[in-house]
N, C-alpha and C positions, 0 to 999 in steps of 0.2 A: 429700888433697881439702880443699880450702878452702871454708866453708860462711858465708855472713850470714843473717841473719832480721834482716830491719827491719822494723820495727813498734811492736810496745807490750810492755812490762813490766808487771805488777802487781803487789799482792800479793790473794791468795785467802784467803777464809775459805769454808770447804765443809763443806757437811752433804753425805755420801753416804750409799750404801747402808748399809755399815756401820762407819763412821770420822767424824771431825768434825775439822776441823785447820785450821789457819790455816798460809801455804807461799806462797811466789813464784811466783807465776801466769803464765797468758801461753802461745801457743804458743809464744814462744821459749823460755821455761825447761824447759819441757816436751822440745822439742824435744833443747835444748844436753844435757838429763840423757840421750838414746837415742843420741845423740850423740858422747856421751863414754865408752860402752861398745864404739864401732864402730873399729876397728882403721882407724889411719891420719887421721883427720879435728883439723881445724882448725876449731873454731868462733869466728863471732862475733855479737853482739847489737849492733842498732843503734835505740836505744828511750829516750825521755825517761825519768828519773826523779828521786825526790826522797832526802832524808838517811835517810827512815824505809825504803829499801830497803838504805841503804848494808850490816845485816848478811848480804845475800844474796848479796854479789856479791863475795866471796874468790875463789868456784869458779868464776866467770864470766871472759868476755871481753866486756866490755860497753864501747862509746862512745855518749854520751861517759863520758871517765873520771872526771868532778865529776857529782854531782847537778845539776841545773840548778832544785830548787825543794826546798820540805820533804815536801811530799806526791807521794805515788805513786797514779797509777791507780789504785782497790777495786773490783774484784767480790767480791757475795758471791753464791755460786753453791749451788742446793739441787737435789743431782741424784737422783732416784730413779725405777728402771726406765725409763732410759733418757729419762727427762722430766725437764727443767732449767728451771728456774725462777732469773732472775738481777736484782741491785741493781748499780748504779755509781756511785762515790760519785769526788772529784778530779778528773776529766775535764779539768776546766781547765789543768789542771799536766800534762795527756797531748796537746799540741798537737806535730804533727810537728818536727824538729831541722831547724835551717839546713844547707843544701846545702855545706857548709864543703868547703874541700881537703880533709880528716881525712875524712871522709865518704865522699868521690868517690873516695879512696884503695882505702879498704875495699871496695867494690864494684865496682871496678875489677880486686882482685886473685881477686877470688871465683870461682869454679867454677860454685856452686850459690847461686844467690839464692832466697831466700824472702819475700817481701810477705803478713804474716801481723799486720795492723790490728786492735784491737780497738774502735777507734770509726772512725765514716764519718769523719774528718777531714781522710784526706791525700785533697787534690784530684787531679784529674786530671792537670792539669800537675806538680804535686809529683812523681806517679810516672813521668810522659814524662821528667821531668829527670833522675831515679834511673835509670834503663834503659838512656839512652843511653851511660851510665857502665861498664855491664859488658860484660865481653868479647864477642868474637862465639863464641866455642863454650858463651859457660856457658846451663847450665840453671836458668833462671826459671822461677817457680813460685808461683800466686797462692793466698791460701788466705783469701777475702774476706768470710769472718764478720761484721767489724766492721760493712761497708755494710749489713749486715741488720739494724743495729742505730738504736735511735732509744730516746729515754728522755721519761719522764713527770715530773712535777712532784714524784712519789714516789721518783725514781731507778731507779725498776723500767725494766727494759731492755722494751721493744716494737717490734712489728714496721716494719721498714723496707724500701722497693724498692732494688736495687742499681742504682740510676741512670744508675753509669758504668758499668757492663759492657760499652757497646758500643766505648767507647776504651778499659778496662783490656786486655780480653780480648787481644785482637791483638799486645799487647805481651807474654805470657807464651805457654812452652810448655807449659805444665799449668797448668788451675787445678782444686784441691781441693775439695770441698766434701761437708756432711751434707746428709742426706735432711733433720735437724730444721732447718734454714739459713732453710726455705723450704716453705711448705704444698705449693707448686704446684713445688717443684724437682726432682721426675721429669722433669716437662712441660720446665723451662727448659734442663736440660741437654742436651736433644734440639735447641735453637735454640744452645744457646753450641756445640758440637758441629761446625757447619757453621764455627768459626772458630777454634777451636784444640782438644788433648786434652784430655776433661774424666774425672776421678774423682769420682765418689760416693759416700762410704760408708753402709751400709744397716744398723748396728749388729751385731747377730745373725746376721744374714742376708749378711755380707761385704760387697764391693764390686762397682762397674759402672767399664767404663770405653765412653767414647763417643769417636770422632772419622768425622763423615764418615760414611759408609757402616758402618764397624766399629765392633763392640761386642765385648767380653768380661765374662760374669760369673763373679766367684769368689764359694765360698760359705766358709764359715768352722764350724768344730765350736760350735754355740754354748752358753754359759756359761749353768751354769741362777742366773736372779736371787740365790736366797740364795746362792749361791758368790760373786756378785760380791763384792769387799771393795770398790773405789772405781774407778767407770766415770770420773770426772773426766780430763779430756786425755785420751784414747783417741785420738780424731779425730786430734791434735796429734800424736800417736805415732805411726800409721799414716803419717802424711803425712812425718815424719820421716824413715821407714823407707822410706818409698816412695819419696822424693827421691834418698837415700842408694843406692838397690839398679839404680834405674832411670840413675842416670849411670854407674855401674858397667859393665852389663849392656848398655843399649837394648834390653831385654825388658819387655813388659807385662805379661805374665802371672805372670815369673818373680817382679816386682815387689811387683804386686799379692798373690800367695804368700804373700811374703815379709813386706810389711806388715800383711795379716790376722792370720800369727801372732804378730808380736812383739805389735799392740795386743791381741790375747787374752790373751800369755803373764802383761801388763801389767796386767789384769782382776783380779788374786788378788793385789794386793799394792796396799797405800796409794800416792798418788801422790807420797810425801813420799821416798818407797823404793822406786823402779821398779827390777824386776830382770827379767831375761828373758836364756836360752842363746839364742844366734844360729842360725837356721835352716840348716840343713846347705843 
């Protein structure tokens, strides 16, 4: 299985529950580490970055293959009970990568695509151009954080509308998302719904899935707080897993299972050291 996530790299500085650590951020790195425990898969990373990531990326498959600046994307992210509180610092130096042949290559041979942005920047047409690129049987998959995103004069990250949703949407067959994404995101995923599969996840309380007329809820054994060691990329875990189980399969349920528990298993170990046994 051949797998992209385009989008953003970072690096994280994180206070959690009960850890503090500075780590290569990003759904994609999050992802590539659930990734690289799954029998059979092929990752790649398709995400600007600068010289000061260059020590992360031995274990990666990241284009492009040069930095393209000295700074990389920063969150600093402070997550407790399940409440996150986040800064972004470089932003300038996280502007989407040119549509190059090298580019059009990569997602063209991909399987499973992922559009996993952590700033509103790639426009709409940006992502029609990237689309058109992948195969007709792969599964895309949006997972659109970033557009909820908007910053202050303090770098602190605040609330944003996802403006493009009504042209992203159409063009993916899943998109991802938290209940924290969005005050009102019970409400909006009941409208995104009528246009393609939507997921939600609900922390503790597991997942929802929506399309159309059907739903399914899974619930999950939940982690009591002081157990947790570091909620950080949960979400990015889940979504990994889900991607991963649901091309496999074309089961929801089995899917959604399946990525409840790995992001639990995930729960009791720093995010620096995700371990987790694969759900029989």
């Amino acid at each position: 299985m051949d797998i992209t996530i385009l989008g953003h790299v970072c690096i994280d500085n994180n206070v959690s529950e009960h850890t503090t650590y500075t780590i290569a951020g990003s759904p994609a790195m999050f992802m590539d580490k659930v990734f690289n425990k799954f029998p059979g898969v092929t990752t790649h990373i398709i995400a600007p970055y600068g010289t000061d990531f260059l020590p992360y990326v031995k274990e990666i498959n990241i284009y492009p293959d040069k930095p393209i600046s000295d700074w990389t994307l920063i969150y600093e992210n402070n997550s407790q009970k399940n409440i996150r509180t986040q800064k972004a610092f470089n932003r300038e130096n996280a502007k989407p990568l040119p549509l190059d042949d090298k580019l059009r290559t990569i997602i063209s041979k991909s399987d499973v695509l992922f559009f996993a942005p952590l700033t509103p920047d790639f426009t709409a047409q940006y992502v029609l151009d990237i689309v058109k690129y992948t195969k007709l049987n792969a599964l895309k998959i949006l997972i659109p954080q970033g557009y909820y995103r908007s910053y202050n004069h303090e770098n602190n990250v605040i609330p944003r509308e996802f403006k493009e949703s009504q042209t992203l949407l159409p063009l993916f067959d899943f998109v991802i998302v938290s209940e924290q994404d969005h005050a009102m995101m019970g409400e909006i995923i009941k409208r995104w719904a009528r246009i393609t599969n939507v997921v939600m996840t609900r922390g503790d309380q597991g997942s929802v899935y929506l399309h159309k007329n059907d739903s399914v809820v899974t619930t999950v054994d939940p982690v009591k707080p002081e157990d947790i060691v570091d909620s950080v990329g949960s979400g990015d875990i889940f979504s990994a897993s889900f991607g991963y189980k649901y091309y496999l399969t074309k089961d929801i349920r089995k899917s959604l299972k399946f990525a409840n528990e790995i992001a639990r298993q995930c729960l009791f170990y720093p995010a620096n050291n995700l371990s987790f046994i694969l759900p029989i």
